[in-house]
N, C-alpha and C positions, 0 to 999 in steps of 0.2 A: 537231604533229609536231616531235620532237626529235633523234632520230638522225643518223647522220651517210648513210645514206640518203635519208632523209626532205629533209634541207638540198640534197643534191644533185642530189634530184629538184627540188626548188621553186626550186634556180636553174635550174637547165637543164642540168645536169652530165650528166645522165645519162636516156635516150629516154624509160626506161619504170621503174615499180616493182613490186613483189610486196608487197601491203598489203592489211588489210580495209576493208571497205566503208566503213567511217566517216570515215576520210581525204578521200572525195568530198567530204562536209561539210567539210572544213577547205582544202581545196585551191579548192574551188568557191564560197567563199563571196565576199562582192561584195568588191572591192576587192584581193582576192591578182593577185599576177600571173598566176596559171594559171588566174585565173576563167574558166568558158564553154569550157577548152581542156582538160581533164582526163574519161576514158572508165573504163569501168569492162567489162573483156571476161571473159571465160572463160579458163581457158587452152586454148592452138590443144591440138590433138591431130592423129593423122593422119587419123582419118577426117573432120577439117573440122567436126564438131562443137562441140566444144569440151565443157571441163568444168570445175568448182569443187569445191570440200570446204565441205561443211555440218557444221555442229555447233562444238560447245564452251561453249555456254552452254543450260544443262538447272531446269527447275524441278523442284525433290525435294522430297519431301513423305516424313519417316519415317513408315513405318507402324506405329510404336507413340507416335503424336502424340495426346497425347488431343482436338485437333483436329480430326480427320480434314475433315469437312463444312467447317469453316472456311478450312481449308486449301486445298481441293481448290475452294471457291468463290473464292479470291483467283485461283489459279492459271488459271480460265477468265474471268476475269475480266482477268488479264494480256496472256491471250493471244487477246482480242475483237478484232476488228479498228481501234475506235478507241483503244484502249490501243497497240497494236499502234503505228498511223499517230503517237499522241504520241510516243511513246518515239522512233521514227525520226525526226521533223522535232529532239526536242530534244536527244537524243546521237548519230542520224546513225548508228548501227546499222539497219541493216536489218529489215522487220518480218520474223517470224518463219511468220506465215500467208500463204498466197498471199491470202486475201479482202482482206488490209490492203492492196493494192496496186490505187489505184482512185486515177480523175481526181483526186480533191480530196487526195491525197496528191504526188502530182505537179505539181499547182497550186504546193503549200509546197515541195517539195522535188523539184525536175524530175531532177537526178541518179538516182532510186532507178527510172525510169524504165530503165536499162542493169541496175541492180541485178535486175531481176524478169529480164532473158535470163540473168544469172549465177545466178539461185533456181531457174529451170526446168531449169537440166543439174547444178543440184550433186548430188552422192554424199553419205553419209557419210562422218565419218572412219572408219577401220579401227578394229575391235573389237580391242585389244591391251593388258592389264596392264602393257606395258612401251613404252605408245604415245611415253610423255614420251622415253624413253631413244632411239629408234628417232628423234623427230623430232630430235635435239641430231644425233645420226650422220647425219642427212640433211642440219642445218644445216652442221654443220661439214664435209662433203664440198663445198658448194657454196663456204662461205668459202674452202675449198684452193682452188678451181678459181678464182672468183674475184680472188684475189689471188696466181694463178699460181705457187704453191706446189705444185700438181700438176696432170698433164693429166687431161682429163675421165675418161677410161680408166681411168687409174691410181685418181682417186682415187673412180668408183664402184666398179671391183673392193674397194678397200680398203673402202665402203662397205657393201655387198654382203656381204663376207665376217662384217661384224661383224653386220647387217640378219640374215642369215637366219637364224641360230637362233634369236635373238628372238622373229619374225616367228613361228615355226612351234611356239612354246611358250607355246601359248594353254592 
């Protein structure tokens, strides 16, 4: 963790952060100060559920590969459950299948145990050609707000206004 977030979480600046799953590994591991003290939630919603966004890392396979077979054997092959369980104790990403998510996964990596309540309410991200443009407008309304540059109102209206033709020019 590098950020100036990141620092402020791991001294204590600040209660909570908004980060991916992989951070449990770095915050969790033996000997940090936030070992054993660090959760992994959903975000609240009003109906008490809670919810996540899934996605951003996709296996593609062109289809004019003169591999095809080849291809399509690595990629079930990636996404097996014990492929799965490596990949998550050694980069701390999250596995990808619900099946990778078994005692001896947890045994290595007890963290990923909060992680499976955050896989079982994530969504999609939204299908949008201008998803990148839409998420900068959503960062940088939060930075206003954050560094009180603008009130929440103010600066989702201003959000909002630039968001919704984007949003509706699929």
């Amino acid at each position: 963790m590098k950020g100036g977030t990141d620092k402020a979480f791991q001294s204590g600046q600040a209660a909570f952060q908004t980060n991916w799953p992989f951070v449990l590994q770095e915050v969790n591991a033996k000997g940090t100060p936030l070992y054993g003290k660090v959760g992994f939630i959903p975000f609240p919603t009003q109906n008490g559920v809670g919810t996540a966004t899934q996605g951003g890392n996709e296996l593609v396979v062109n289809a004019k590969s003169a591999h095809l077979a080849a291809a399509a054997t690595l990629v079930k092959f990636i996404l097996s459950p014990s492929q799965q369980q490596l990949r998550a104790v050694v980069s701390g990403d999250p596995p990808s299948v619900t099946s990778a998510y078994t005692p001896a996964l947890f045994a290595k990596a007890p963290y990923f145990k909060t992680d499976l309540t955050v896989f079982k309410v994530g969504n999609p991200r939204p299908v949008n050609p201008r998803y990148k443009q839409i998420s900068t407008y959503i960062q940088d309304m939060l930075s206003s707000v954050l560094a009180n540059q603008q009130s929440p109102e103010d600066a989702l209206k201003s959000a909002a206004g630039k968001i919704a033709p984007l949003a509706s020019s699929n």
